[in-house]
C-alpha positions in Angstrom: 0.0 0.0 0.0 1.1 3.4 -1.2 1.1 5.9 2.1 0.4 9.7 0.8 3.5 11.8 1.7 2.5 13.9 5.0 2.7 17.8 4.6 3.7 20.3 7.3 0.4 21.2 8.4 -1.3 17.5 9.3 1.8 17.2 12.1 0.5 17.6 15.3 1.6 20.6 17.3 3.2 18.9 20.2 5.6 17.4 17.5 6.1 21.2 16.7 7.2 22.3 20.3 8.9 19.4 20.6 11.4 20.1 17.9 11.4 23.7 19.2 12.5 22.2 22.7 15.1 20.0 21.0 15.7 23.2 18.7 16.7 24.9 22.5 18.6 22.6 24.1 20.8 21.7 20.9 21.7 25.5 20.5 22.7 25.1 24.3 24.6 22.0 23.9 26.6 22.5 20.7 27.9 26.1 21.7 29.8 23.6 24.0 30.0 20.6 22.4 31.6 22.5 19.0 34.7 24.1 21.3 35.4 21.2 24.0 37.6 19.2 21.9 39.6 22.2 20.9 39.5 23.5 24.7 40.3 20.0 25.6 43.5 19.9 23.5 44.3 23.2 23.5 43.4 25.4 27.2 43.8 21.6 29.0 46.5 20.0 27.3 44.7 16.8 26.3 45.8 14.0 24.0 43.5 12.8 21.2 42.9 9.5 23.0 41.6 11.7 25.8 39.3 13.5 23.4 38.0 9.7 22.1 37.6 8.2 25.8 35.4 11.2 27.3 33.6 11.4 24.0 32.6 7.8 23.8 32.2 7.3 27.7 29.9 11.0 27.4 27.8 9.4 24.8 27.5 5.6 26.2 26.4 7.6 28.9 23.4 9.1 27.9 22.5 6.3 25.4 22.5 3.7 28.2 20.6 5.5 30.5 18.0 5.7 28.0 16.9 2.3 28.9 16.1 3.2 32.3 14.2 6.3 31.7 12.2 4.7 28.9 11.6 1.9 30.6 10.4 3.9 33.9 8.2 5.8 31.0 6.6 2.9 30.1 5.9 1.9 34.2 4.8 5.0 35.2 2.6 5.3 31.5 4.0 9.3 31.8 6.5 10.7 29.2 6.7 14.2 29.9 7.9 14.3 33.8 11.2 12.5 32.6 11.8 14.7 29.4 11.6 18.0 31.7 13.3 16.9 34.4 16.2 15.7 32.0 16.3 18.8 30.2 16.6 20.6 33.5 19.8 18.3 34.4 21.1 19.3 30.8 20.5 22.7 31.4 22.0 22.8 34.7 25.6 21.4 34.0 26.5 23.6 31.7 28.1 26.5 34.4 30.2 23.2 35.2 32.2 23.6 31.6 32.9 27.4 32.6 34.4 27.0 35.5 36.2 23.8 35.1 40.0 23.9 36.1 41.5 20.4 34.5 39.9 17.7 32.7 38.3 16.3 35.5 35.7 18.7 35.6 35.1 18.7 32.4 34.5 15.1 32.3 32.2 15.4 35.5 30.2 17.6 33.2 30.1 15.9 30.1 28.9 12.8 32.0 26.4 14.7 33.8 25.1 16.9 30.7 25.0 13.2 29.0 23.1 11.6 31.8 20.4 14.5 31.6 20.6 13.6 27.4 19.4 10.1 28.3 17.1 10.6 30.7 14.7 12.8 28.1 15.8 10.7 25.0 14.0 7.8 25.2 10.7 9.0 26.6 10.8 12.0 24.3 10.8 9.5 21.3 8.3 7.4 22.9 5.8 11.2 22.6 6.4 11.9 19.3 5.4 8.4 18.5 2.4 8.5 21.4 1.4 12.0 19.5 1.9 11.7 15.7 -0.9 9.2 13.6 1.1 6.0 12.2 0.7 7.1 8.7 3.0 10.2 8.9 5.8 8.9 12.2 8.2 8.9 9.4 7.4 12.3 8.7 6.8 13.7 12.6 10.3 11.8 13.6 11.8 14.1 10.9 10.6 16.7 11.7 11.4 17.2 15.0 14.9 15.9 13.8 15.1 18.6 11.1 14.0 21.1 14.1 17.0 20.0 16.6 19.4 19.7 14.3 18.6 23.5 13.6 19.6 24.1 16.6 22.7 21.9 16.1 23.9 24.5 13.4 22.6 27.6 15.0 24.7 26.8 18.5 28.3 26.5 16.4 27.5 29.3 14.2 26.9 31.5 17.6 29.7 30.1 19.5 32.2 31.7 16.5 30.4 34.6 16.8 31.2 34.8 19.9 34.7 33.5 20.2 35.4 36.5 17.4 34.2 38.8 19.4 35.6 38.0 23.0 39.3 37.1 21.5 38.5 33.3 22.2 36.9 33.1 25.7 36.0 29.7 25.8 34.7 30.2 29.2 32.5 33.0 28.2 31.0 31.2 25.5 29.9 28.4 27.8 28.2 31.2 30.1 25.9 32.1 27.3 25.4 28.6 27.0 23.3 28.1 29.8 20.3 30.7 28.8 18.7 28.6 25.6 19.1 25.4 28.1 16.6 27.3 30.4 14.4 28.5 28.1 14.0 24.8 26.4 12.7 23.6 30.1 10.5 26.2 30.1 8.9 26.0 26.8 8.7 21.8 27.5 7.0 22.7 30.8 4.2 25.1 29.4 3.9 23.9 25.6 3.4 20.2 25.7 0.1 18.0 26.5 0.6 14.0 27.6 -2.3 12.6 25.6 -4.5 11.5 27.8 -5.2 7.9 26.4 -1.1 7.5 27.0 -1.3 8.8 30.4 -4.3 7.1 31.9 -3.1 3.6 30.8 -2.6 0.7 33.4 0.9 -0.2 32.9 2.9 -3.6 34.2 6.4 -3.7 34.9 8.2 -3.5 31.3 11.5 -5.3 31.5 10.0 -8.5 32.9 10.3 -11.5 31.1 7.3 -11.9 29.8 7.1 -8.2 28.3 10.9 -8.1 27.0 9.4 -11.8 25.0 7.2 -9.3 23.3 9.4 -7.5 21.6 9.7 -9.5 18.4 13.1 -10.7 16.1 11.9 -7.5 13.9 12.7 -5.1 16.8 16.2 -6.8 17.5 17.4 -6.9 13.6 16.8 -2.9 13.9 18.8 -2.6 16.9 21.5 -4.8 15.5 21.8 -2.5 12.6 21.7 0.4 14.9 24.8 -0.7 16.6 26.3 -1.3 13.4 25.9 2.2 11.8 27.1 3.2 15.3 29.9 1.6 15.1 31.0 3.0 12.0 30.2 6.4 12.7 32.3 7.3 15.8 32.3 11.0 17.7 31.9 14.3 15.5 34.8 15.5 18.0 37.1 14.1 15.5 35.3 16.4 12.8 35.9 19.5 14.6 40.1 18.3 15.6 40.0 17.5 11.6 38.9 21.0 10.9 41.3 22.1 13.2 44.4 20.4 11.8 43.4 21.4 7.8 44.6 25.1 9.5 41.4 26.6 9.9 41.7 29.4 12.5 40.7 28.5 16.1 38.0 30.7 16.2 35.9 29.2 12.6 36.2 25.9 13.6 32.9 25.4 14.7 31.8 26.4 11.3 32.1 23.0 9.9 29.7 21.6 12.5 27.5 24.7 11.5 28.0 23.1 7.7 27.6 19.5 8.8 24.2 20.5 10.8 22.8 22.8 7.9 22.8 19.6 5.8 21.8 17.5 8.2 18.5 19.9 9.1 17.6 20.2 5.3 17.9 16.5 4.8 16.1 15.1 7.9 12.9 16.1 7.2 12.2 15.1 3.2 13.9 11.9 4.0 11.8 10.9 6.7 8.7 12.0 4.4 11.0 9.6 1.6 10.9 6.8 4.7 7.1 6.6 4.6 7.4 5.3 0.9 10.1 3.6 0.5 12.2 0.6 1.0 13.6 1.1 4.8 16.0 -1.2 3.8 17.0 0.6 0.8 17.1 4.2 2.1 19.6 2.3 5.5 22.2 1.3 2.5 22.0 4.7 0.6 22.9 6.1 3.9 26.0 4.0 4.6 27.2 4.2 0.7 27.0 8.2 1.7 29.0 7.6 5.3 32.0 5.6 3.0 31.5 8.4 0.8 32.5 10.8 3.6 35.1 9.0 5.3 37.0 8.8 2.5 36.8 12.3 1.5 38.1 12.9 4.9 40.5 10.6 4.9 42.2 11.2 1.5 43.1 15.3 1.8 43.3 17.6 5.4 42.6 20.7 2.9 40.3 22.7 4.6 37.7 23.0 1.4 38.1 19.1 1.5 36.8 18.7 5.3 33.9 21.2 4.1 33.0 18.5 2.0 33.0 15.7 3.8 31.6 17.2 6.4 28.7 17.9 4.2 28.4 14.7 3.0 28.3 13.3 7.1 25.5 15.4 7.4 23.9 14.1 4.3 23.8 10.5 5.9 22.5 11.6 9.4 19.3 13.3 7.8 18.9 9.8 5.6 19.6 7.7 9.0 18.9 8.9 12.0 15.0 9.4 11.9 14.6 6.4 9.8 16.3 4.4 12.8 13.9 5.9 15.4 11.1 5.5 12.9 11.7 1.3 12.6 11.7 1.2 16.6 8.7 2.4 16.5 7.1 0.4 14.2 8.2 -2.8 15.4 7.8 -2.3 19.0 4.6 -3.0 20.7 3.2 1.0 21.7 3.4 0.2 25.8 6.8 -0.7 25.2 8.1 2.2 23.0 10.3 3.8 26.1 12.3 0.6 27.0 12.1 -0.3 22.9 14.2 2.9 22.3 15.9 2.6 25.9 17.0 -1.2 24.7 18.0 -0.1 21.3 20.1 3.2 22.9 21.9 0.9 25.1 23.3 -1.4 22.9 24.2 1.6 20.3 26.1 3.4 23.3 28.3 0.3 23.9 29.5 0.8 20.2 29.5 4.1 21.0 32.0 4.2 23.1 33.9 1.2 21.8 34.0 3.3 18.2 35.3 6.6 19.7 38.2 5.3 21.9 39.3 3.2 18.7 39.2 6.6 16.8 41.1 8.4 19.2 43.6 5.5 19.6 44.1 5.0 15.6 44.8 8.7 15.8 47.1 9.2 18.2 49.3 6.3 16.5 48.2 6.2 13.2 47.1 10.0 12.2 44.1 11.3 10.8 43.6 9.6 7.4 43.6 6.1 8.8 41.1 6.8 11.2 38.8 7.7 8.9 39.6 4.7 6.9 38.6 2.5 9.7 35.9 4.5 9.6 35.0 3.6 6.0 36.0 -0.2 6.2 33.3 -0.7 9.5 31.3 1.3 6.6 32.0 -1.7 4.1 31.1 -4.6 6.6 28.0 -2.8 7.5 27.0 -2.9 4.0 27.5 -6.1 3.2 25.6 -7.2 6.1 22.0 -5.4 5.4 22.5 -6.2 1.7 22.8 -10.3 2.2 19.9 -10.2 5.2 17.5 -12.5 4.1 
């Protein structure tokens, strides 16, 4: 059956504030994100390595404790008091980055700002799937994807703006930080409904055995493949120490994670409208043939116009990937198990998380650059080759 492509205005609004909260929150967390590795290496005197271990262990973090908030989403048969209160914890960390002295701070923070990250994750995704009509998820999930990742370009692009103006006050930059984190818990708290079939639902414990039984072999294939794609694609810190090395100047490095995120925000949302229609399957392998695509551009030339473009072409494969991935956990989880579904599938992608980014930072710090990227690209291949001969 042939679904008809969903346009802007059937979306419910909760999907709407709930990209604008994402929206929020990412311009909060990438005017830090986009300047830690080079204040990291540079203010702190970290190695690469230590770049790749905080990285990964940051984002294991937050995709492992997805499983617990989703699964206390689906026990509690609430979404919303989680998301809030792990926006707040987001928010709340990021005074910890300006004032932190040596790397142990900083790793406190990222750790804690992580932990906030996976508290909302899951149970967010679970409401935008509670909220949006089956017919147009694809669409609703990219949308609110498209939305964040405007956020994700905005941050960067204010963070050099401000770094050019305050001669490179890293601290100050992380100060400013903390205002769009607040007003993201605030719009959260004020803009968005629970609906009330979701809410008033009689809910058993979700990760007992005969629940977890539930989920079926269709549900585990897309988790396998998640921790696949995971694998391959390791930190975007390593974009950003990339930039750095090609000779860009300190203060315009963020602007390929402004480039990577531009791309990304145009592409989410017409693929995830293209994900209603076509072969999931199809649309997964497109998005790792682009991922090769980019690693080797990356790999074969540290010229700074040659980063812009592989950069580019990174972001080209997130908006393919990424909502398409939250999209099939939806649709092949049972709906009072969507929070431990995407807690489950968040878990076993932050394992390869973290083993993928202190890999890259290990390759780098022996190998260089280039071969990173071609591991990078070879985890690429084997991906490929495994969805292609799936039965």
């Amino acid at each position: 059956m042939t679904v008809k492509p969903a346009s802007l205005h059937k979306i419910p609004p909760g999907i709407w504030v709930l990209g604008f909260v994402s929206m929020l929150m990412d311009i909060s967390s990438e005017m830090v994100h986009c300047l830690l590795p080079l204040f990291m290496v540079g203010a702190l005197g970290a190695s690469a390595f230590t770049v790749g271990l905080i990285e990964g262990l940051a984002e294991a973090t937050a995709l492992i404790v997805k499983v617990f908030s989703g699964a206390l989403s689906d026990y509690l048969g609430k979404r919303k008091g989680l998301a809030v209160f792990g926006y707040a914890l987001g928010a709340l960390t990021k005074p910890l980055f300006a004032m932190a002295p040596g790397i142990g701070m900083v790793l406190t923070a990222r750790l804690l700002d992580r932990v906030g990250k996976g508290i909302r994750g899951a149970p967010r995704d679970a409401l935008v799937a509670d909220i949006a009509p089956a017919e147009i998820r694809g669409a609703a999930f990219g949308l609110r994807q498209s939305l964040d990742t405007v956020g994700a370009f905005l941050g960067p692009l204010l963070a050099v703006g401000l770094m050019l103006l305050w001669a490179n006050d890293f601290r100050a930059v992380f100060w400013v930080a903390v205002i769009p984190g607040v007003l993201a818990v605030a719009l959260l708290l004020l803009g968005v409904r629970e609906p009330a079939a979701h809410r008033d639902a009689k809910r058993s414990n979700p990760i007992r055995r005969e629940n977890l039984r539930r989920l079926s072999g269709a549900y585990w294939w897309v988790v396998g493949v998640g921790a696949v794609f995971t694998l391959a694609r390791f930190s975007e810190a390593f974009l950003v120490l990339r930039a750095h090395a090609s000779g860009i100047p300190l203060a315009l490095v963020p602007l390929v994670m402004v480039a990577m995120n531009l791309v990304y925000a145009a592409s989410a949302y017409p693929f995830g409208k293209l994900s209603d229609r076509m072969s999931h399957r199809a649309l997964l392998a497109l998005g790792l043939v682009v991922l090769i695509a980019a690693d080797l551009v990356l790999a074969i030339d540290g010229h700074w116009a040659t980063v812009i473009a592989g950069v580019a072409l990174w972001g080209v494969h997130m908006g393919m990937t990424q909502g398409l991935l939250a999209t099939l956990v939806a649709d092949t989880a049972p709906a009072d198990l969507r929070g431990t579904a995407y807690g489950l599938f968040n878990l076993v992608s932050g394992v390869a998380m973290l083993a993928a980014s202190v890999l890259a930072g290990l390759l780098w710090d022996r190998l260089g650059a280039s071969f990173t990227f071609y591991a990078g690209a070879g985890f690429c291949a084997l991906a490929l080759i495994a969805l292609i001969r799936r039965p």
